[in-house]
LORO-595518 format. One record per atom (N, C-alpha, C): residue number from 1; residue in three letters; atom name; x negated, y negated, z negated. Coordinates in Angstrom, 1 decimal. Example, Ala and Ser with C-alpha at 12.3 -4.5 7.8 and 13.67 -1.06 7.14 Angstrom:
! residues 2
1_ala_N_-13.2_5.7_-7.8
1_ala_CA_-12.3_4.5_-7.8
1_ala_C_-13.2_3.3_-7.8
2_ser_N_-12.8_2.2_-7.1
2_ser_CA_-13.7_1.1_-7.1
2_ser_C_-12.9_0.0_-7.9
***
This chain:
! residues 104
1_unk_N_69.2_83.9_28.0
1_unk_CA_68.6_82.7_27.5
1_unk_C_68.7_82.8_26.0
2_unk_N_67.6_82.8_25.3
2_unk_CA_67.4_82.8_23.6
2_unk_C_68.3_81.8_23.0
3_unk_N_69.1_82.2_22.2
3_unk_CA_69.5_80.9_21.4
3_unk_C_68.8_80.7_20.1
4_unk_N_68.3_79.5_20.2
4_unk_CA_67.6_78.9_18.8
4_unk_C_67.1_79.8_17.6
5_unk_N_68.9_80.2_17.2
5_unk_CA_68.4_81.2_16.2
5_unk_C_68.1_82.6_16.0
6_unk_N_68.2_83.1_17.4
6_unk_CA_67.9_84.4_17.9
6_unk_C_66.1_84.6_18.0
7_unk_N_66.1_83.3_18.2
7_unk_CA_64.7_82.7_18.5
7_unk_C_63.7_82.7_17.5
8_unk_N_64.0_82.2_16.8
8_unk_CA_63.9_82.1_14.9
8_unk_C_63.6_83.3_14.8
9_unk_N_64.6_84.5_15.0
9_unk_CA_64.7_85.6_14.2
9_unk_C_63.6_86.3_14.5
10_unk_N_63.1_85.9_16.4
10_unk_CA_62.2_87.4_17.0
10_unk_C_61.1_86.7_16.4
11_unk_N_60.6_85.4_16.4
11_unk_CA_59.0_84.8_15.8
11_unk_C_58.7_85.5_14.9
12_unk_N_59.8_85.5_13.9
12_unk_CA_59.7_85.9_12.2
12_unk_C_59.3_87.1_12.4
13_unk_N_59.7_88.0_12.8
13_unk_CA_60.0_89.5_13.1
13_unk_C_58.8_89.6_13.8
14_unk_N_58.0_88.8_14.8
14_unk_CA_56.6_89.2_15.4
14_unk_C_55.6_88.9_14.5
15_unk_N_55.9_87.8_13.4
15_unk_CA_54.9_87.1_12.1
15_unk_C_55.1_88.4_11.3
16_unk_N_55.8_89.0_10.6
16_unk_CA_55.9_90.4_9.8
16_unk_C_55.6_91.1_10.6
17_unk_N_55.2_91.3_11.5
17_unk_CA_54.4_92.9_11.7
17_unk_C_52.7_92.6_12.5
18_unk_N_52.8_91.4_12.2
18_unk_CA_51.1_91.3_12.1
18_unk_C_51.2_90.0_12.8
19_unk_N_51.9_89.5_14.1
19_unk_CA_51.3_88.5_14.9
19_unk_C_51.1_87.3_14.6
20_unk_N_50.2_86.1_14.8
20_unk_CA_49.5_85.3_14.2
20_unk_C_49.8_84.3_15.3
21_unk_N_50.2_83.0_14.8
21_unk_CA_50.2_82.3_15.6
21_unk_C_48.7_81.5_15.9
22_unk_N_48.2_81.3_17.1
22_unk_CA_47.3_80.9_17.9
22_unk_C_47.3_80.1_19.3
23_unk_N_47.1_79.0_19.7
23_unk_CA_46.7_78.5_20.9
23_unk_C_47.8_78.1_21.7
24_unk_N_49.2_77.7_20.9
24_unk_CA_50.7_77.6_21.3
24_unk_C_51.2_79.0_22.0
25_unk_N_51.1_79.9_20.7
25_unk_CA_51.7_81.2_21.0
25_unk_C_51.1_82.1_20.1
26_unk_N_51.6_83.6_20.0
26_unk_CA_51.4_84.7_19.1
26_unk_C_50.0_85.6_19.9
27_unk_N_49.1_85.7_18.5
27_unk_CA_48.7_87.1_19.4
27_unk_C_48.3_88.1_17.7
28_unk_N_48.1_89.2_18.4
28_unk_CA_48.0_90.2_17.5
28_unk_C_46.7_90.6_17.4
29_unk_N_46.5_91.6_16.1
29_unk_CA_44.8_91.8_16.0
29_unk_C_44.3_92.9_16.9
30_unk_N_45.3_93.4_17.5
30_unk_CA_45.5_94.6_18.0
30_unk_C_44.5_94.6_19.5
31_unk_N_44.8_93.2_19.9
31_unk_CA_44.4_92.6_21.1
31_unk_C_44.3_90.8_21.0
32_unk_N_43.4_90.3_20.2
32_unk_CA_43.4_89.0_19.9
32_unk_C_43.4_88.5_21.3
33_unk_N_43.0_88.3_22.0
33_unk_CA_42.9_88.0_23.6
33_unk_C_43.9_87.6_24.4
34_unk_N_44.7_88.0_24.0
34_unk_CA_46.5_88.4_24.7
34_unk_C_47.3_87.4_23.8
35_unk_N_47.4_86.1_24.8
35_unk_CA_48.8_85.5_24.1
35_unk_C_49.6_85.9_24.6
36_unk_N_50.9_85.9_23.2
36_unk_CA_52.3_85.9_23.8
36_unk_C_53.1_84.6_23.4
37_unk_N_53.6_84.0_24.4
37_unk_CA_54.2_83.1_24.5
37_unk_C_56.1_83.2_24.7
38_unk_N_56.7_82.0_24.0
38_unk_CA_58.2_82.1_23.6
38_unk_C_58.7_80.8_24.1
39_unk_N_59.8_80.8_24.8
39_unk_CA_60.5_79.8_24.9
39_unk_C_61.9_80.3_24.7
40_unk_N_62.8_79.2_23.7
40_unk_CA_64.3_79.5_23.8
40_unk_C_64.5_78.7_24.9
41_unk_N_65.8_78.8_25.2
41_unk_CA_66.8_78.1_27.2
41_unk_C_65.6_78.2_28.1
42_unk_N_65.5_77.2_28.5
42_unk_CA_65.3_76.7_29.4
42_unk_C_64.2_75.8_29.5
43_unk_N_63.6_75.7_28.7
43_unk_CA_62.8_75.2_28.8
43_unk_C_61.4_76.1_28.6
44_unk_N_60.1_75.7_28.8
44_unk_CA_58.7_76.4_29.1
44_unk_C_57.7_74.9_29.4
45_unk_N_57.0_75.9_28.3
45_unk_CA_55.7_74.0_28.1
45_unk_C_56.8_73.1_27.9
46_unk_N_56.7_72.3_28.4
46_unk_CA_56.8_71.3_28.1
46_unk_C_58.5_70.9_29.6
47_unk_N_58.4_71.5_30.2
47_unk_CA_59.4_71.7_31.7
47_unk_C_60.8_71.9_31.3
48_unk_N_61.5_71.7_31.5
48_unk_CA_62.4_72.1_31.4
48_unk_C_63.3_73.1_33.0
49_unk_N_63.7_73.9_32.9
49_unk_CA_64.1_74.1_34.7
49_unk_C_65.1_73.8_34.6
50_unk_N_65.9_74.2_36.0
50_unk_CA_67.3_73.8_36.4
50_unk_C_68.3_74.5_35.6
51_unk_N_67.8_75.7_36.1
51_unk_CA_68.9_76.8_34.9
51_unk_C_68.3_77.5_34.4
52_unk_N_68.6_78.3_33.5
52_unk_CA_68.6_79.3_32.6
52_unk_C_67.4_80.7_33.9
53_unk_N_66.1_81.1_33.5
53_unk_CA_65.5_81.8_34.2
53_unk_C_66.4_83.5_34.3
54_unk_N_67.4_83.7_33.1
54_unk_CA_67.8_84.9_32.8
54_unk_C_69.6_84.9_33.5
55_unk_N_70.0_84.0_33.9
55_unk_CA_71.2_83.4_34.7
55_unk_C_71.5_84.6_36.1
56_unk_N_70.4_84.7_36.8
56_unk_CA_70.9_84.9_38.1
56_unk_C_69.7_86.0_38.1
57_unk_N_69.9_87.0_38.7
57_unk_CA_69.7_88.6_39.5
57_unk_C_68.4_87.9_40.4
58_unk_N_66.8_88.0_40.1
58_unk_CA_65.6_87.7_41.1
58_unk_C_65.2_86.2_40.3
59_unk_N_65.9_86.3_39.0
59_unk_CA_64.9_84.7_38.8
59_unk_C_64.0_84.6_37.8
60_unk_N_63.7_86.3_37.5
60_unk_CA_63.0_86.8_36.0
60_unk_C_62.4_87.7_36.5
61_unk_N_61.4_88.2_35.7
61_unk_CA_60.7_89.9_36.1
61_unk_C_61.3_90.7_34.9
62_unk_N_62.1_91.6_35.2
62_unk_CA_62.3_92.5_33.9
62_unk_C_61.5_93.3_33.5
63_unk_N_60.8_93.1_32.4
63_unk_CA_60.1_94.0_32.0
63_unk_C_60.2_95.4_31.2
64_unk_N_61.1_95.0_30.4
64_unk_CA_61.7_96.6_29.6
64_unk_C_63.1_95.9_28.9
65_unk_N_64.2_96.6_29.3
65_unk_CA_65.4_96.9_28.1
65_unk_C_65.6_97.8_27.0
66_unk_N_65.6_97.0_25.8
66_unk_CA_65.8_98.0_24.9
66_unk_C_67.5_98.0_24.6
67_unk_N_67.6_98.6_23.1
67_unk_CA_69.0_98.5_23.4
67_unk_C_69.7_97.1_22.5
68_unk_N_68.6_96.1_21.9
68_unk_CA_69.3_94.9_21.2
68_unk_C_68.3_93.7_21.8
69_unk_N_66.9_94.4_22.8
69_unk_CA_66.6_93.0_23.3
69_unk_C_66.2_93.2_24.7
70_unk_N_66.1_92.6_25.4
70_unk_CA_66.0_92.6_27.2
70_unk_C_64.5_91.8_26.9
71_unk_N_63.4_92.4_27.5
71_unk_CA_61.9_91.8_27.7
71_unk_C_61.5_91.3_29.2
72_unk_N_61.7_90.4_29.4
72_unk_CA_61.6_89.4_30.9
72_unk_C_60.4_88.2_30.7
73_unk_N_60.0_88.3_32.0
73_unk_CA_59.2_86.9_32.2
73_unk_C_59.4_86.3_33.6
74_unk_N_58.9_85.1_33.6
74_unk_CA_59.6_84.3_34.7
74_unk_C_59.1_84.4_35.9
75_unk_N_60.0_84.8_36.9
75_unk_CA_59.5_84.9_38.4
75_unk_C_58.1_83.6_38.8
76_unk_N_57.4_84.1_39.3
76_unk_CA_56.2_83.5_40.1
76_unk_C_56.5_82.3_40.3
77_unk_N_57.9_81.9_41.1
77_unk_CA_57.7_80.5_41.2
77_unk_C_58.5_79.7_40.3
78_unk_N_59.1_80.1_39.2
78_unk_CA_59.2_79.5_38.0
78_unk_C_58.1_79.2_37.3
79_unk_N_57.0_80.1_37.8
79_unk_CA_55.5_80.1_36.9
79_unk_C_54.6_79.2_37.3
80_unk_N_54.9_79.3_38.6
80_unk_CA_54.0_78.2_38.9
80_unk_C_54.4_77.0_38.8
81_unk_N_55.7_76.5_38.8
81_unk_CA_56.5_74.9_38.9
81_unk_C_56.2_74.5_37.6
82_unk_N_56.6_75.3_36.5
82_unk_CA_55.5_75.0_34.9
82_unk_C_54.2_75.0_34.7
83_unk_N_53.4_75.4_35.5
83_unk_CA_52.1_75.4_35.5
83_unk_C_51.6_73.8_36.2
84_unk_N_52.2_73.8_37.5
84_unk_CA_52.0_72.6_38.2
84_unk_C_52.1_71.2_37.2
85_unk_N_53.8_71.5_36.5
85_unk_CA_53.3_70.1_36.0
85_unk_C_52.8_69.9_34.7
86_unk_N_52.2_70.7_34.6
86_unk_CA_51.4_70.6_33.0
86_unk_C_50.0_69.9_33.8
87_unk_N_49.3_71.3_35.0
87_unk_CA_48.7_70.4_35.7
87_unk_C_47.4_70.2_35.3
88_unk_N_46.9_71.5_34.3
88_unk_CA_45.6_71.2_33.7
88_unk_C_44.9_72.4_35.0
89_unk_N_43.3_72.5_34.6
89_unk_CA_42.6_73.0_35.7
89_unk_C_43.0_74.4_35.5
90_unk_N_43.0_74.8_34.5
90_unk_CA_43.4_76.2_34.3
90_unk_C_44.7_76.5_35.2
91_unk_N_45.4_76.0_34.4
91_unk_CA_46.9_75.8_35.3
91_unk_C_46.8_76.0_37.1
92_unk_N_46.1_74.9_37.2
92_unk_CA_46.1_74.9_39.2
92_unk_C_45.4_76.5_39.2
93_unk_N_44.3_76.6_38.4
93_unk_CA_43.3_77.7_39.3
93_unk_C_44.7_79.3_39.0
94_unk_N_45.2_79.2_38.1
94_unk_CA_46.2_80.2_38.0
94_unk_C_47.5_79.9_39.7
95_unk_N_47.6_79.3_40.0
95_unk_CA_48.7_78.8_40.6
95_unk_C_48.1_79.4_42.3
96_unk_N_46.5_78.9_42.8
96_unk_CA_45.7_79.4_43.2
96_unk_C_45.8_80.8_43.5
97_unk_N_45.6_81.4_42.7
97_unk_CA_45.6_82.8_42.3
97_unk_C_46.8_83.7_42.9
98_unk_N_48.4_83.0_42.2
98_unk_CA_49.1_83.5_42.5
98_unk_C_49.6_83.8_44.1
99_unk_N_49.0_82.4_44.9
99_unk_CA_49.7_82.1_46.1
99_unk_C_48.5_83.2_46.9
100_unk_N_47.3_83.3_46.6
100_unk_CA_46.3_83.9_47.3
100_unk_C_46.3_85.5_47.3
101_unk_N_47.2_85.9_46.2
101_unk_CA_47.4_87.1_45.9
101_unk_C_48.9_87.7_47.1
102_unk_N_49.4_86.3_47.3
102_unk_CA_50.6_86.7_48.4
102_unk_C_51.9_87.1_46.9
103_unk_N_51.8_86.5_46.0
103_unk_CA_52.5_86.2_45.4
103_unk_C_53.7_85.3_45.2
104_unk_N_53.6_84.3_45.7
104_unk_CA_54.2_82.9_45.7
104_unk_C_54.7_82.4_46.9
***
C-alpha cells in the first residue's frame, strides 16, 4: 500500500520523464491512449475498500517486481466493486465484459 509520500515521489518521477497528466490519470506521448491511473491505501475512485489490495496473497495482479518498486493492479473483483459504484455506463459495460469473459 503507497504511502502518501512515496506517492508524491512516483507522480513526480512519472511528470519528469514525460507523463502528462490527463482524464484523472497519467498518460504518455508514447501512447496518449493509455491511462495510467494511481491510488495511495486503499482507496480507488472515489471507494474506499476493506483493506489494503496489496495485504493478502490473490488480492492484486502482480505485474512486475523491480528491485525498489512492486507493479500490481487490482484483482477483477476489486475492479469491478470500484467500477460498480462509481456506476457510470462505461463502468457497467467494463464490469459486463469482465464477468462475460469468465473473469469475475
Amino acid at each position: 500500500m503507497p504511502v502518501h509520500t512515496e506517492y508524491k515521489k512516483l507522480l513526480g518521477f512519472l511528470k519528469a520523464i514525460g507523463y502528462r497528466e490527463k482524464g484523472g490519470g497519467l498518460t504518455h506521448p508514447d501512447d496518449p491512449y493509455f491511462l495510467y491511473q494511481f491510488w495511495p491505501g486503499k482507496r480507488v475512485f472515489t471507494t474506499d475498500l476493506l483493506d489494503s489490495p496489496l495485504l493478502e496473497e490473490g488480492k492484486h495482479i502482480m505485474i512486475r517486481k523491480y528491485r525498489h518498486i512492486y507493479l500490481g493492479a487490482l484483482n477483477l473483483v476489486d475492479l469491478i466493486i470500484t467500477k460498480m459504484f462509481r456506476g457510470t455506463s462505461t463502468d457497467l459495460d467494463d464490469c459486463v465484459a469482465v464477468f462475460s469473459t469468465g473473469g469475475g
